[in-house]
Structures are given as structure tokens and as C-alpha cells.
MMTF fields as JSON, N, C-alpha, C and O atoms, coordinates in Angstrom:
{
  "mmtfVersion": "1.0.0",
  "mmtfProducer": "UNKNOWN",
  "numBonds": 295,
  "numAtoms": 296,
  "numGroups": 74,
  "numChains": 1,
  "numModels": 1,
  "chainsPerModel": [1],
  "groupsPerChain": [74],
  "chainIdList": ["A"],
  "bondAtomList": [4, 2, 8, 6, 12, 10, 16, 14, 20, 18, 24, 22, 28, 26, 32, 30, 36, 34, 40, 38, 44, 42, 48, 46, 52, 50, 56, 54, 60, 58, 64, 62, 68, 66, 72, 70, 76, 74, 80, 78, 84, 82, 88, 86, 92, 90, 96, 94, 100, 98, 104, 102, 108, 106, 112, 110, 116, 114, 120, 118, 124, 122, 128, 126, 132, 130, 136, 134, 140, 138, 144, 142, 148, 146, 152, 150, 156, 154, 160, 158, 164, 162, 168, 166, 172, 170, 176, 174, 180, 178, 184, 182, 188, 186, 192, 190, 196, 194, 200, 198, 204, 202, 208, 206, 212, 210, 216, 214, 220, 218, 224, 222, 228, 226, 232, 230, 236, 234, 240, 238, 244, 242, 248, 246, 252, 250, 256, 254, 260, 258, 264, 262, 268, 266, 272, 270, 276, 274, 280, 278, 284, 282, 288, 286, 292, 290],
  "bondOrderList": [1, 1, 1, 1, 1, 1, 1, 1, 1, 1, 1, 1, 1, 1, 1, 1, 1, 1, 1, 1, 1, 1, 1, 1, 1, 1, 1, 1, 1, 1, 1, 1, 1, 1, 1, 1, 1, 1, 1, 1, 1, 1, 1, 1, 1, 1, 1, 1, 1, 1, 1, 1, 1, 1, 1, 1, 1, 1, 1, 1, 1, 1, 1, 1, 1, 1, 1, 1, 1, 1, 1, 1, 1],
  "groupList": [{"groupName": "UNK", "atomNameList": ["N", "CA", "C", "O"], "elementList": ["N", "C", "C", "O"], "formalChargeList": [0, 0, 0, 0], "bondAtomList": [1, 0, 2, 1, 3, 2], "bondOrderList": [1, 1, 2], "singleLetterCode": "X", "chemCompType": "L-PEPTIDE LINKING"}],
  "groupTypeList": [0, 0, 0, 0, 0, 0, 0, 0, 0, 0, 0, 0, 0, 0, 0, 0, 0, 0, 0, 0, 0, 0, 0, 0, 0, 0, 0, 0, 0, 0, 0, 0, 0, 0, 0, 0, 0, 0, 0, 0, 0, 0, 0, 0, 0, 0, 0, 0, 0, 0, 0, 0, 0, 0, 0, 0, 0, 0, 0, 0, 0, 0, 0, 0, 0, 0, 0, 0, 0, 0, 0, 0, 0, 0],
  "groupIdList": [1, 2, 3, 4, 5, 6, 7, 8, 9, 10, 11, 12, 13, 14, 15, 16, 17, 18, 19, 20, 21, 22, 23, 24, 25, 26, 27, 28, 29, 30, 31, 32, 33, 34, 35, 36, 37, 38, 39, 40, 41, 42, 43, 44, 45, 46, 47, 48, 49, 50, 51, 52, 53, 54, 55, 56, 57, 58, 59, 60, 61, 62, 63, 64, 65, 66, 67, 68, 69, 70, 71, 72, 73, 74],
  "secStructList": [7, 7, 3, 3, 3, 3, 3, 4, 4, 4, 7, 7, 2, 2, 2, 2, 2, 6, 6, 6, 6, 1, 3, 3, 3, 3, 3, 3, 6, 6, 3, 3, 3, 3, 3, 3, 7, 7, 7, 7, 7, 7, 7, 1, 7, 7, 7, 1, 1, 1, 1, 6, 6, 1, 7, 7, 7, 7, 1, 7, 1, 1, 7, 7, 7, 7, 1, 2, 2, 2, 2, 6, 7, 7],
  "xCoordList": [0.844, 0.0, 0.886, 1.739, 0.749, 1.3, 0.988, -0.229, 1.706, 1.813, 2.133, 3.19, 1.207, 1.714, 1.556, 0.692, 2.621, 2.904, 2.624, 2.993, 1.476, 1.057, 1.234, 0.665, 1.674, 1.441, 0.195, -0.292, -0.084, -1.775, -1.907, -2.671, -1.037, -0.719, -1.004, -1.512, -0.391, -0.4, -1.943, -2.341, -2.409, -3.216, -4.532, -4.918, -5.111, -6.571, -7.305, -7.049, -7.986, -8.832, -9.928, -10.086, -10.449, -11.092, -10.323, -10.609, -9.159, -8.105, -7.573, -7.211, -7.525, -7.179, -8.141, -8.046, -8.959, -9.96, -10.111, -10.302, -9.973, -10.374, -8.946, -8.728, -8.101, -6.753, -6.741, -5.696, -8.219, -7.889, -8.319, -9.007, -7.784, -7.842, -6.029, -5.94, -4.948, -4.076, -4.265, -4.972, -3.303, -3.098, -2.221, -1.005, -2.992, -2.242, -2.23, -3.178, -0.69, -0.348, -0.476, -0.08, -0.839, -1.233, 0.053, 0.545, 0.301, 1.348, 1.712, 2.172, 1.53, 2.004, 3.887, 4.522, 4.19, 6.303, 6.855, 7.026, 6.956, 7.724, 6.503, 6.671, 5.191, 4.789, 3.254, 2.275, 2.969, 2.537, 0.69, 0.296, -0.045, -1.614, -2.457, -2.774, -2.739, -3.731, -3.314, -2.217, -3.914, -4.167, -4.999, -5.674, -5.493, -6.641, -6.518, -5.535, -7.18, -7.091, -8.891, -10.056, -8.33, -9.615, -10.817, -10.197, -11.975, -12.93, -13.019, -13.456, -12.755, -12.922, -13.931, -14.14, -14.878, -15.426, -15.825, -15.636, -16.48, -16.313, -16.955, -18.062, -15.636, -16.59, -17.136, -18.018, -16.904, -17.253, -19.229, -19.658, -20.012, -21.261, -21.035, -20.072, -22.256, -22.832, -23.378, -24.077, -22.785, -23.558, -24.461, -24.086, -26.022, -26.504, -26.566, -26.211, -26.984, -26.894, -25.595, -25.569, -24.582, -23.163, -22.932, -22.214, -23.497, -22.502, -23.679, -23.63, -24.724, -26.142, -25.991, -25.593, -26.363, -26.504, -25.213, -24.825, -24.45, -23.319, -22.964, -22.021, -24.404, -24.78, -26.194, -27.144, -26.077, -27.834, -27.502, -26.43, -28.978, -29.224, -30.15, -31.135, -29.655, -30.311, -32.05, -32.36, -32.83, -34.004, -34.035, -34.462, -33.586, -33.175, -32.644, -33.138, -31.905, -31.037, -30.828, -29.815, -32.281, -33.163, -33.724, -34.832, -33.089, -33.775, -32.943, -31.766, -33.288, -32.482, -31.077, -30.901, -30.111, -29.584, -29.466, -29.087, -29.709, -29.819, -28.756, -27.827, -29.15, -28.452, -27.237, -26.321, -26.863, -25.887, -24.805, -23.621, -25.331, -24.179, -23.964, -22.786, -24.563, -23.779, -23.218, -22.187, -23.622, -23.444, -21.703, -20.95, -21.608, -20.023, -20.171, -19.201, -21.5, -22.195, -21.944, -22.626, -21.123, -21.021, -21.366, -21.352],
  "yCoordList": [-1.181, 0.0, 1.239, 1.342, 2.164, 2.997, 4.294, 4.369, 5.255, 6.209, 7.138, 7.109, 8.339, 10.134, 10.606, 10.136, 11.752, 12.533, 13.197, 13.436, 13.979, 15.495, 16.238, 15.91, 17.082, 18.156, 19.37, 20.266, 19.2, 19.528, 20.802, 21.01, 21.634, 22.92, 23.496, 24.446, 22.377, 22.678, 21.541, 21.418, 20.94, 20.278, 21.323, 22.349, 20.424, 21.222, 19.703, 18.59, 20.04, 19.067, 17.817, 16.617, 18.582, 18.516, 17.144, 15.951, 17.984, 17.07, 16.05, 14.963, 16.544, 15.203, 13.837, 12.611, 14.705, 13.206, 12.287, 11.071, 13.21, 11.87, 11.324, 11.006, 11.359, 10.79, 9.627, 9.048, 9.231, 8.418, 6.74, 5.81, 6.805, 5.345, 4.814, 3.626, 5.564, 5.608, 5.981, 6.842, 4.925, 5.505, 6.733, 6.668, 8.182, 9.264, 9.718, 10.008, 9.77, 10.002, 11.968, 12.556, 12.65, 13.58, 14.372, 13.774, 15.256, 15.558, 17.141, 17.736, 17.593, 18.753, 19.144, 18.98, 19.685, 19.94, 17.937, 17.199, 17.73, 16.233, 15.371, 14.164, 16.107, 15.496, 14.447, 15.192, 13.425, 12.765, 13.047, 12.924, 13.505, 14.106, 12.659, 11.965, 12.407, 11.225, 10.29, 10.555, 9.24, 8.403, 8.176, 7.188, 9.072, 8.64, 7.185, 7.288, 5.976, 5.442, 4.995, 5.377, 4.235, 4.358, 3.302, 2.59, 3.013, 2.164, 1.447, 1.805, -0.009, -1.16, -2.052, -2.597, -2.336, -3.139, -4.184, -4.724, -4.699, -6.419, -7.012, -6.874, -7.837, -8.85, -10.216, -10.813, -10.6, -11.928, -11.23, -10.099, -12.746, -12.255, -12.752, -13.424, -12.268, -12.585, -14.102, -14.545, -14.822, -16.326, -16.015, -15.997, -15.67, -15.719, -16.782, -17.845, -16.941, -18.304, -18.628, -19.525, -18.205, -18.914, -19.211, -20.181, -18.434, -19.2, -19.174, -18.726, -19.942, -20.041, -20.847, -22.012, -20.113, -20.994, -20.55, -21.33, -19.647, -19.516, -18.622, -18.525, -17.901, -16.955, -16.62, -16.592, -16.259, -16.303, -15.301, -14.787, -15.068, -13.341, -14.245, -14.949, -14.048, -14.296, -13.698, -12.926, -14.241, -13.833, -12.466, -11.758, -11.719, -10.806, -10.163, -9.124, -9.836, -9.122, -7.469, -6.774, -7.182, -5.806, -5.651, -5.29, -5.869, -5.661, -4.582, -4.89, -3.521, -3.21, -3.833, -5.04, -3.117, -3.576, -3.48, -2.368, -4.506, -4.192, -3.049, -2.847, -2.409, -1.256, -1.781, -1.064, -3.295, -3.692, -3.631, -3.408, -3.867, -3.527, -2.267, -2.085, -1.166, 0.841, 1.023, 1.69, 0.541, 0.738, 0.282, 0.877, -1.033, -1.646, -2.64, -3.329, -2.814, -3.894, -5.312, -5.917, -5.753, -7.439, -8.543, -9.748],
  "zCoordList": [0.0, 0.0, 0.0, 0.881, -0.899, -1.071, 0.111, 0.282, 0.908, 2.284, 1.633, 1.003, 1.608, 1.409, 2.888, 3.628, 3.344, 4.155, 3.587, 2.438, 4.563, 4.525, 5.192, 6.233, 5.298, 6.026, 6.748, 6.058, 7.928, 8.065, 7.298, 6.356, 7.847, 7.134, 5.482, 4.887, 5.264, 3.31, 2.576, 1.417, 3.819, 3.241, 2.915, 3.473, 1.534, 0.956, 1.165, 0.704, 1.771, 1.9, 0.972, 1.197, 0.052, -1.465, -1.759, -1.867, -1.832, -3.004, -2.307, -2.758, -0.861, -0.096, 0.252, 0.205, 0.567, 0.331, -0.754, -0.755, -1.775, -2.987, -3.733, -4.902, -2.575, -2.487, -1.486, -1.188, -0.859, 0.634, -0.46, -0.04, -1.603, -2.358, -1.656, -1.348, -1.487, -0.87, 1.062, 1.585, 1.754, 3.147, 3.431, 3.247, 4.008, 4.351, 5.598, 6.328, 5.853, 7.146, 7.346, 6.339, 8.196, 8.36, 9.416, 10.373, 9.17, 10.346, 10.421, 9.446, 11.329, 11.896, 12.433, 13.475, 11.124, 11.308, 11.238, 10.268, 12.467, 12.486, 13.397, 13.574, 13.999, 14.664, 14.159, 14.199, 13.854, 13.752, 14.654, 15.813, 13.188, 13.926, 13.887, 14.853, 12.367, 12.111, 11.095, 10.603, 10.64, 10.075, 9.245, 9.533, 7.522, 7.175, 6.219, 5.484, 6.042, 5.695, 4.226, 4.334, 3.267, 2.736, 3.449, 4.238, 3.465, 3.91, 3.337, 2.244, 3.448, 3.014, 3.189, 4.273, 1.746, 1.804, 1.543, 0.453, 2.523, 2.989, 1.662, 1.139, 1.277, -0.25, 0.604, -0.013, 1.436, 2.222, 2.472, 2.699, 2.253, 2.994, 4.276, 4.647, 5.104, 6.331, 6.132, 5.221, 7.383, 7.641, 8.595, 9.767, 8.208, 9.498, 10.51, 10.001, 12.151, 12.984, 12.575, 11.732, 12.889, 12.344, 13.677, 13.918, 14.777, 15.811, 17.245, 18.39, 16.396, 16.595, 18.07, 18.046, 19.529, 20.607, 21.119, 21.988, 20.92, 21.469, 22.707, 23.491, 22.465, 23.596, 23.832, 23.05, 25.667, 26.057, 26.894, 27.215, 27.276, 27.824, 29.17, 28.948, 30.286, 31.818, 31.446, 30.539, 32.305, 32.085, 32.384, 31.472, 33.757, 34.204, 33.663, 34.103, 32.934, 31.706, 32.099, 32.192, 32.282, 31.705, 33.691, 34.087, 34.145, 35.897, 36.597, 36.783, 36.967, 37.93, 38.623, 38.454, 39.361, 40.2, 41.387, 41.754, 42.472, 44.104, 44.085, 43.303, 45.112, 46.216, 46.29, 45.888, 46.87, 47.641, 46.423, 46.671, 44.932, 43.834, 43.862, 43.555, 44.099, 43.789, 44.878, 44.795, 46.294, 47.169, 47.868, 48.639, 47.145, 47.241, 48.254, 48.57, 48.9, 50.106, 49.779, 48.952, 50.323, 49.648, 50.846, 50.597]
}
């Protein structure tokens, strides 16, 4: 993958964005601001139920919590 250093300073924004097909490192003098990178998207589909039964929710889930949990009461 090809890396441009920018400079925040001299950057135009416009032109920089439709430059984020490349990773650009962003930087202020020698100091290191951000990271824009482009968004990648996912060619894999979704398996739905892929990992069907693998997790459960207590009946309770959605209840309050006793006093004795905020409180630090054990």
C-alpha cells in the first residue's frame, strides 16, 4: 500500500480526500496528527446463525440492580 505525508498545514482538503484510495499520514512539522485510511469493503457475505446458541441473555437481563451492587455492600 502505497503512504503520502502530509502536512496539516499545506493540506486542501477537497483534493485530499479523494486521495484516501491511498493511506495518508497527516502531520504537523515532524509530529505525527492522524491516520486517514480508505474504507474497506467487505466482499465476504454474512452467515446468518453462524454461531447459533453460542450466547444467552439471563431472564433478568433488563432488571435493575440491588443497592448492595452501587453501594459496594457485599
Amino acid at each position: 500500500m502505497l503512504i503520502k505525508t502530509v502536512d496539516i498545514n499545506e493540506a486542501q482538503w477537497a483534493k485530499l480526500l479523494s486521495m484516501v484510495s491511498t493511506e495518508i499520514i497527516l502531520m504537523e512539522g515532524s509530529t505525527f496528527i492522524a491516520r486517514l485510511v480508505p474504507v474497506s469493503s467487505s466482499t465476504s457475505s454474512r452467515l446468518p446463525n453462524l454461531h447459533g446458541g453460542a450466547i444467552w441473555t439471563s431472564d433478568d437481563f433488563d432488571q435493575p440492580l440491588p443497592d448492595e451492587f452501587w453501594m459496594a455492600e457485599v
